[in-house]
C-alpha positions, 0 to 999 in steps of 0.5 A, spaced: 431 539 891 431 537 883 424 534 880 423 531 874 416 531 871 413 526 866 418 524 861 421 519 856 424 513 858 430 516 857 430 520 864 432 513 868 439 515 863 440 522 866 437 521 873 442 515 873 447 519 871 446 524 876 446 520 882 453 516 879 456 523 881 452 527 885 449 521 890 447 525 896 442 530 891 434 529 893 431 527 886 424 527 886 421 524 879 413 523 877 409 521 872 401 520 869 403 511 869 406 507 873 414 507 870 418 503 875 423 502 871 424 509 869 424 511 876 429 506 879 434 512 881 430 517 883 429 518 891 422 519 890 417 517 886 409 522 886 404 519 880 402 526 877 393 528 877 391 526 870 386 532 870 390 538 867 387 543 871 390 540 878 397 540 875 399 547 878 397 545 885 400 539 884 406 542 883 405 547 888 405 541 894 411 537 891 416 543 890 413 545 897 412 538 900 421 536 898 424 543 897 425 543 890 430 548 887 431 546 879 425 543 876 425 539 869 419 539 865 419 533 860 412 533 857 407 539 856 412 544 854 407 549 852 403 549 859 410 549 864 412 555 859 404 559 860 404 557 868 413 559 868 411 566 871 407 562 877 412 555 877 418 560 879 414 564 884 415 558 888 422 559 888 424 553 882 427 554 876 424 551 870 427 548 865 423 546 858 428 546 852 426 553 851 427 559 853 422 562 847 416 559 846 416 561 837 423 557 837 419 551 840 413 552 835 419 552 829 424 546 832 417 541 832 416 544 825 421 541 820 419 546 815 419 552 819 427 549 823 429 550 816 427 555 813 430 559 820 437 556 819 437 558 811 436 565 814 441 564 819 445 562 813 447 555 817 446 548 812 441 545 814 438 539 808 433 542 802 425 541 805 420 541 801 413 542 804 408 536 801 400 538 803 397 532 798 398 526 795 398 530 788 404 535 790 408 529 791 407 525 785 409 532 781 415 534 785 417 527 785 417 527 777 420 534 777 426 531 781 428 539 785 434 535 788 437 532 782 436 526 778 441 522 782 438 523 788 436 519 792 428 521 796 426 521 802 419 523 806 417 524 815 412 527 818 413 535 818 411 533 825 414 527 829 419 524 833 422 517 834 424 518 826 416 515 824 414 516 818 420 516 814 422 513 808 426 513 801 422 512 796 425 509 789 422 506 783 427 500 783 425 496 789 420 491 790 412 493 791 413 490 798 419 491 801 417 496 806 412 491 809 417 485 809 423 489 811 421 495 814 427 497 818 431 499 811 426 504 810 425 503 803 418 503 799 416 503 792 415 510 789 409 508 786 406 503 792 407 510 797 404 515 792 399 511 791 397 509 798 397 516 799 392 518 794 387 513 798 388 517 805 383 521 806 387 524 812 394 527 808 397 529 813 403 534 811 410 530 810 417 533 808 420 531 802 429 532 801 434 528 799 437 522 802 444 524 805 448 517 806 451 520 812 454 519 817 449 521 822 451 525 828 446 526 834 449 532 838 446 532 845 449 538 848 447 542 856 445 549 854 443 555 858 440 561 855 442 559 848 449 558 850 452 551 850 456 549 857 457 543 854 457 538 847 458 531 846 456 528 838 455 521 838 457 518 831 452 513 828 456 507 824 450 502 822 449 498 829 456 502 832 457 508 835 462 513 837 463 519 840 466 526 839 468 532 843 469 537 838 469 538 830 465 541 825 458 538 827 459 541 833 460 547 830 454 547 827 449 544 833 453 550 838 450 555 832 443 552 832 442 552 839 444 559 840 438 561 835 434 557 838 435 559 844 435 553 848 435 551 854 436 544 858 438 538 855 437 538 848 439 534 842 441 536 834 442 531 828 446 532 823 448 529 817 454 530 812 453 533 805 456 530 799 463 534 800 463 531 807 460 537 810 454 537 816 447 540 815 443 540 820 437 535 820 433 537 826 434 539 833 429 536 839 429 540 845 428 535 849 434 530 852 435 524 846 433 517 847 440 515 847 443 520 851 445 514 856 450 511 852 454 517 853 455 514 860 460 510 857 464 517 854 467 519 859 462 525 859 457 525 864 452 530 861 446 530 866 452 531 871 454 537 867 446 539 867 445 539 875 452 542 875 449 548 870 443 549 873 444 549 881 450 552 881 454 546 884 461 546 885 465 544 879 466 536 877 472 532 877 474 531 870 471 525 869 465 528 866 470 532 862 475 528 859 473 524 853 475 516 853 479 516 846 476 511 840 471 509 845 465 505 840 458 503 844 453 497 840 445 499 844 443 493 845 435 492 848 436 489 856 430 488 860 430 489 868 425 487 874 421 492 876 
């Protein structure tokens, strides 16, 4: 009775999740690939048209075909949201991230998502929208942010954290060919590499904020946040809270986004030790699974939201105290 639609690779994670507390609950997932190993959990497995124009039949069959009450639309958002009114004819509720198509249009554009939460007077880190190459030299001469920050640029669109660097004039020309995972390049190397790019695409400019960063998936319904658990970001560790002043800030952000379904805020602290939002995705997190290890099942908490299910045992409601994780990358047999 609940339908995943194509995804990221995290959906195993969550369908994972859900199946650890709700075994008997029908998942049906699909996709445009063929994605074994996201699928692995699921009862049912469908390949989605490649045609967009055969989606809402698609859709129609399946709904009908298995009974599905929820759905959960991974990819496309915009279209699930133009074809809601039709989707929930059929007797499903859909669930995007969103509940208002302009707030998803402002979180994919960090320019935007700041400008909205300084109207909300909610701290969110300092962005300045770069449209050339030559914007950038004079505002990285002018120093806005001070002349001991340190800088940093990513795509005003983008996920996955692609795009971003720091940039300063003290390290070598070729670091960031050498040694890209510290994200550092040469300001100079990175200015002039721009002025050659015939296609500038628009980057954000801030101040770099040594952290710790805080990565707050959060099931919210209609704006309002049914559960939040922050994962802290500690080098190649990561622990997780349940409460506290990031997740103060994530609950407040998501309302005026009006979120919807499982979503995801990052923070970071100011100097003072204070969060400012970075971001928010609306959509679950790539390290959503790790929360397995918490002791909160937050995909659980999402079927329960949404299909009206009768309350969980605590286990998905209890923090595991000092609980650290490492990711590790792992392959499995498809």
């Amino acid at each position: 009775m609940l339908l995943f639609t194509e995804g990221l690779s995290s959906q195993r994670e969550i369908i994972s999740g859900i199946k650890s507390l709700f075994p008997s609950l029908f998942i049906v997932s699909t996709h445009s690939q063929e994605r074994p190993e996201i699928h692995e959990f699921s009862d049912i497995t469908e390949a989605e048209p490649k045609d967009v124009d055969e989606r809402l039949n698609f859709l129609r069959d399946i709904i009908r075909k298995y009974g599905i009450k929820l759905l959960h639309a991974g990819k496309h958002t915009l279209w699930y949201e133009a074809h809601r009114s039709l989707i929930e004819s059929l007797g499903v509720t859909l669930v995007t991230g969103v509940s208002d198509v302009e707030m998803f249009d402002i979180a994919d554009s960090k320019i935007r998502f700041a400008r909205l939460m300084e109207q909300y007077r909610l701290p969110v880190v300092p962005s300045i929208e770069i449209t050339s190459a030559s914007q950038l030299e004079d505002e990285l001469k002018s120093r806005p942010f001070g002349h001991d920050a340190l800088y940093c640029v990513k795509p005003v669109k983008g996920i996955y954290g692609m795009g971003f660097w720091k940039l300063s004039d003290e390290v070598p020309p070729a670091r960031c060919f050498y040694d890209t995972d510290s994200r550092m390049a040469n300001t100079g190397v990175f200015l002039h590499a721009m002025k050659l790019n015939e296609d500038f695409k628009p980057l954000v400019l801030m101040p770099y904020l040594d952290g710790p960063e805080r990565s707050v998936d959060m099931v919210v319904k209609n704006g309002n946040v049914v559960k939040a658990v922050a994962r802290v970001k500690k080098g190649s560790y990561q622990t997780f809270e349940s409460q506290g002043p990031a997740i103060d800030l994530a609950t407040a952000c998501a309302s005026v986004l009006k979120a919807d379904g499982i979503v995801n805020v990052q923070t970071r602290n100011a100097p003072d030790g204070s969060p400012v939002l970075l971001e928010i995705n609306l959509r679950p997190s790539g390290g959503i699974g790790y929360l397995a290890h918490s002791g909160i099942n937050l995909p659980a908490v999402f079927v329960q939201t949404y299909l009206g299910l009768e309350p969980l045992s605590n286990a998905v409601e209890r923090l595991i105290p000092d609980m650290m994780v490492r990711p590790l990358t792992q392959a499995i047999v498809v």
